[in-house]
N, C-alpha and C positions, 0 to 999 in steps of 0.2 A: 380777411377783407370783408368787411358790409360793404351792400347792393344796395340800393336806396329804393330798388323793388322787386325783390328773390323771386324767386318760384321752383318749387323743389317738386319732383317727380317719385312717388313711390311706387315700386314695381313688387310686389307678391307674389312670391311661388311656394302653392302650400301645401307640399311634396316633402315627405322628411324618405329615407334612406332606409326604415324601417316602420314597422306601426308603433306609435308613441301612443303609451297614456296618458302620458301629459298632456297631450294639445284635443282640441275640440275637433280639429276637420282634417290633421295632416297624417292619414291613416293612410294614404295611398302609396306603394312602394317604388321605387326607382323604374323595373320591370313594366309596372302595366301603363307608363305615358307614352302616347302618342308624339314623340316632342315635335315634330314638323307643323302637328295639328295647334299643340300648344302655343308655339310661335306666333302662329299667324294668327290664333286668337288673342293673344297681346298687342300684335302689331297692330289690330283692329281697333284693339280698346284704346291703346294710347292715341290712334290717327281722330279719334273722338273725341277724345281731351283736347286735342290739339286745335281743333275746328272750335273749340270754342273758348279757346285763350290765346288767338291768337298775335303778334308782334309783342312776346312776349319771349324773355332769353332765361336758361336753365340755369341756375346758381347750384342745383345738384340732383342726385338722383340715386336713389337708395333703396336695394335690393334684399328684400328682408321675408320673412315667412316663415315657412318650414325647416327645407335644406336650400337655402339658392345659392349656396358653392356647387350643388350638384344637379344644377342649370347646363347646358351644353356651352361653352365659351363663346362657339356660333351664334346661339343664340342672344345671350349676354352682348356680343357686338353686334347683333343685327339691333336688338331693340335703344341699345347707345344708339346706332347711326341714324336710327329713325326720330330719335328723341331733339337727337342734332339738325336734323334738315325739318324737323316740325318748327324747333324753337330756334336752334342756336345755340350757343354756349356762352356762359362768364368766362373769361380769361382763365379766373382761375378755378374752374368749375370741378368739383368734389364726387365722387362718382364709388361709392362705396357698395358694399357686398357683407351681407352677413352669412360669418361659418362655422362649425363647428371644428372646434381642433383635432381631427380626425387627420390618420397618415392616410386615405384615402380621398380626403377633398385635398390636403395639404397637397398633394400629387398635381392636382389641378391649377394648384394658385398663379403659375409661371402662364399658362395659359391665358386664364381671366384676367390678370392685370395686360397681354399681351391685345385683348377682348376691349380694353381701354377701363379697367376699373383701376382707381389709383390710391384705394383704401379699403380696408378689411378689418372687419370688427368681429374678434374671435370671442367665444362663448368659453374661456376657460372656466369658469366660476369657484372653482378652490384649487390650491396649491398642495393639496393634501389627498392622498388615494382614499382613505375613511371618509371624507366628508364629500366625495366624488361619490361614493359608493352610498351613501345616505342620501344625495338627490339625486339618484337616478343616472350618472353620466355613465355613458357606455367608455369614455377615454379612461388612463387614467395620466395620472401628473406628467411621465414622461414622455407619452406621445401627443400630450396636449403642450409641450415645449418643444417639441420638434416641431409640432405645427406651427410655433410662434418663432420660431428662428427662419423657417421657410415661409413667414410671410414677410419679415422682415426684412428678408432677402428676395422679394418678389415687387414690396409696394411701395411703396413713398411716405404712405403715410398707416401706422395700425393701432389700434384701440385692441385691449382687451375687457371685457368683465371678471369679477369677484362678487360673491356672495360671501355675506359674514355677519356675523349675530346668530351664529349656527347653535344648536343645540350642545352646549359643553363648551364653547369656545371661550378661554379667556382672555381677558387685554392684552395679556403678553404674547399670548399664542398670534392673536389680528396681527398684532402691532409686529412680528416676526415673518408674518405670512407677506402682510402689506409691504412691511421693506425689502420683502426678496423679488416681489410684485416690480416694485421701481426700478431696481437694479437692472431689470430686463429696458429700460430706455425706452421705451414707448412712450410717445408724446400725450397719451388720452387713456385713461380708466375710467369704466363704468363700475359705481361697486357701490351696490346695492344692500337690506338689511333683509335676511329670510322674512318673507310674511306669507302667513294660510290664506290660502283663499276657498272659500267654501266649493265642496264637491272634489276636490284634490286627493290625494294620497296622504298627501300632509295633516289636512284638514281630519280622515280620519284616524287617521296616527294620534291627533294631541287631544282628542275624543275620546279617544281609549286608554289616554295616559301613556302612548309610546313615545311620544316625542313632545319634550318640554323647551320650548326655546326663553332666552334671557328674560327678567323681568325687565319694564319697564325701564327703572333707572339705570339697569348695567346698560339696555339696547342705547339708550341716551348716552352714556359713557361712550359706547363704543364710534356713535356716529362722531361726535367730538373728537374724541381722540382719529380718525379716521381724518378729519378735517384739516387737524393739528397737524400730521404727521403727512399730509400730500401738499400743505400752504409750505411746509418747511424744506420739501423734495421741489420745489419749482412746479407743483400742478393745484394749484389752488383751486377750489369750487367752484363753478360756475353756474350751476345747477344743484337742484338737489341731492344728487347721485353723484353727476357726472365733474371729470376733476380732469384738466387739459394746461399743458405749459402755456403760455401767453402766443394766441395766433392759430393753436391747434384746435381749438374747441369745433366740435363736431357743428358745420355748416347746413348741414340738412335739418340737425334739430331742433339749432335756431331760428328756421324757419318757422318751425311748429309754434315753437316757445315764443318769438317776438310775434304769434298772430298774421303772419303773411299766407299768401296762397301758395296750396300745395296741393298736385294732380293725384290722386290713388288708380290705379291700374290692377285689374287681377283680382279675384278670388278673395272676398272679405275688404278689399279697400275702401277704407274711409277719404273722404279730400272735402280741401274748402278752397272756393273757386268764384272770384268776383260776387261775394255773400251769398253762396251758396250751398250748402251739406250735400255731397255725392256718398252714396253707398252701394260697394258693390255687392251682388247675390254671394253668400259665404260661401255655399256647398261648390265645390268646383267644377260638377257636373251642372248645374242650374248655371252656373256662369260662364257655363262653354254653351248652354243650350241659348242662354239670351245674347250674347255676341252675333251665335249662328244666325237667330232672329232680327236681331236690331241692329248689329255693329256694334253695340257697347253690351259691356256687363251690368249697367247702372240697373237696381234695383229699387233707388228711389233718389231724389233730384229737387231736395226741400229750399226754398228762398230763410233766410236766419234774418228773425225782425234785425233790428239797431239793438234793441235791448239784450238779446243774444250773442250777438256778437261782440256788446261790450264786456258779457259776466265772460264769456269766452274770453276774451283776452285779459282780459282779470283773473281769471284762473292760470291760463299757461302764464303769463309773464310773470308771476309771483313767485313762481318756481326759480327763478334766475335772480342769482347773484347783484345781477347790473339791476332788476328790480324792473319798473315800468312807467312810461313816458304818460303821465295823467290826462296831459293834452292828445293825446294821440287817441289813447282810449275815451277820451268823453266825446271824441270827431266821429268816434263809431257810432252817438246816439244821438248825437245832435245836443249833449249837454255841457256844464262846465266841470271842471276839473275837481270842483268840490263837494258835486251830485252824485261821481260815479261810485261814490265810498263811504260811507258812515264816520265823517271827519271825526265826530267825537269819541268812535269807535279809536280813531285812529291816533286822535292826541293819547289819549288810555295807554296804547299801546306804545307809542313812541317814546310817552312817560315810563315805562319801564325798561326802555332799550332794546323791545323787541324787533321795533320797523323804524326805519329811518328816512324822511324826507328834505332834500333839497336839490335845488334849481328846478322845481317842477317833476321830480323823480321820486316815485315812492317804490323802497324795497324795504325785502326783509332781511333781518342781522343773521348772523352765527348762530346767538341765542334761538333767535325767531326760526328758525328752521327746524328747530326740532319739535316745534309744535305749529308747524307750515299748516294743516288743517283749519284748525283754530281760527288761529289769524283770516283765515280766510272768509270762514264763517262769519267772524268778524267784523272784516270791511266791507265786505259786497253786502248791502243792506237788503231786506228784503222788500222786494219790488211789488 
């Protein structure tokens, strides 16, 4: 269902269950939290957000970080019921939790969703113990399917992710992995294309020549074929990743993506709030120290010109499927709908069936998505 004016709440807990090399700050173990402490420095930071959005109702709220399946349930309902007597809720308000498919958070889920979460978005990311075992997952395939039967059996509504365009993998192998993916009936997949990111494990892997991922034209194959094969299962794209039966598409996202305000709470959260950019202190030590201080964790609290906030919404709504309302975005800077874009940039492109506009709606195609970059470069002219 669209709100005709959302407002999604993200909560951050950036605590993983062991020390990860893969993350920048979630080095801190289960053992040394304070959680009573934790608590009430969230309940802080969000009674702050709230003071200053206020008559304003939650369309959702989405708990993401570290590990925050291995949040206290307690907790998890205390920070819901504060969220609700700040704001309020949409009828049909989305209240998601990201976990690892682990038999030790899975143990929790009957709890959390008891805690009032009514969606779980599970990190399986391969279907295969070998390519588990190459990015680092501590599960492997069949206790990352237990844990998708036991949310299943927990939530109302569950998303998993996949990774694919892995090193060695062929179309047939995806296209085999994907369709055993669907069979599991899940209304929402996230499924993503490996990419390095400088300072990774990965990154020094394909430096050294240990790890060769697809060129080019196969990763292009594969996103297609990917496309192909979730539009024909009933979960067609909506996003660039993200692929959802008609109705289920992840409502917190779209907050992000259609440019609406959204609160960040906790340790590293970003938010935008009545043309605002909130940022919270990363380290989780500094952002209990400035709560202690201030009541919030805010480490900075910038005003975003017009002109910011239009390339912003230029950028997220480009990513979506449904594309982006021209009038809406030119109301962000006080221009017209044919300022906000490099038109001839854009007939160019429309001449070759990459973007498509009508009734005032500019997206990008099928084609156009695979070179979603570009385009972008593209339109948004330089100011």
């Amino acid at each position: 269902m669209d709100h005709p004016n959302p407002l999604a709440l993200y909560i951050h807990w950036p605590f993983c269950v062991s020390k990860c090399p893969y993350c920048d700050f979630n080095s801190h173990v289960r053992g040394e939290i304070d959680q009573a402490a934790w608590e009430s420095a969230l309940l802080r930071d969000l009674a702050h957000e709230a003071a200053q959005l206020p008559g304003r109702r939650l369309s959702s709220i989405f708990f993401g970080g570290g590990t925050p399946s291995l949040m206290p349930p307690s907790t998890v309902a205390a920070l819901i019921a504060a969220a609700e007597r700040a704001w309020g809720f949409a009828d049909d308000v989305e209240i998601t939790l990201e976990a690892n498919p682990s038999s030790v958070e899975a143990a929790r889920f009957a709890d959390l969703a008891a805690a009032g979460v009514n969606r779980v978005s599970l990190g399986l990311q391969a279907l295969e113990d070998d390519a588990l075992r190459m990015l680092g997952r501590a599960h492997d395939v069949a206790e990352g399917l237990a844990a998708l039967a036991t949310a299943q059996a927990a939530f109302a509504r569950v998303s998993f992710d996949l990774i694919y365009a892995r090193p060695g993998q062929s179309a047939g192998a995806w296209a085999s992995e994907l369709a055993r993916a669907i069979s599991f009936g899940t209304e929402h997949l996230s499924l993503y294309q490996l990419t390095i990111e400088p300072g990774t494990r990965f990154a020094t892997d394909a430096a050294a020549g240990r790890l060769h991922l697809p060129e080019e034209e196969e990763a292009a194959a594969l996103f297609e074929q990917t496309r192909a094969i979730t539009a024909a299962a009933g979960l067609p794209a909506y996003e660039v990743s993200n692929h959802a039966r008609p109705g289920a598409q992840s409502r917190h996202n779209l907050t992000y993506w259609r440019y609406h305000d959204y609160v960040g709470i906790g340790p590293g959260a970003h938010g935008r709030r009545g043309g605002m950019a909130t940022m919270r202190h990363k380290k989780p030590e500094n952002w209990m120290g400035a709560v202690a201080r201030n009541g919030h964790g805010l480490v900075s609290e910038e005003p975003l010109s017009p002109a910011m906030r239009r390339d912003e919404a230029l950028l997220m709504g480009l990513r979506l499927s449904e594309g982006i309302d021209l009038a809406r975005v030119a109301a962000l800077s006080g221009e017209t709908p044919d300022t906000v874009i490099d038109v001839q940039a854009a007939a160019s492109l429309a001449a070759t069936g990459l973007i498509a506009r009508a009734r005032g709606r500019l997206c990008v195609t099928d084609r156009g998505m695979l070179v979603l970059n570009a385009i972008i470069a593209a339109l948004v002219p330089d100011r």
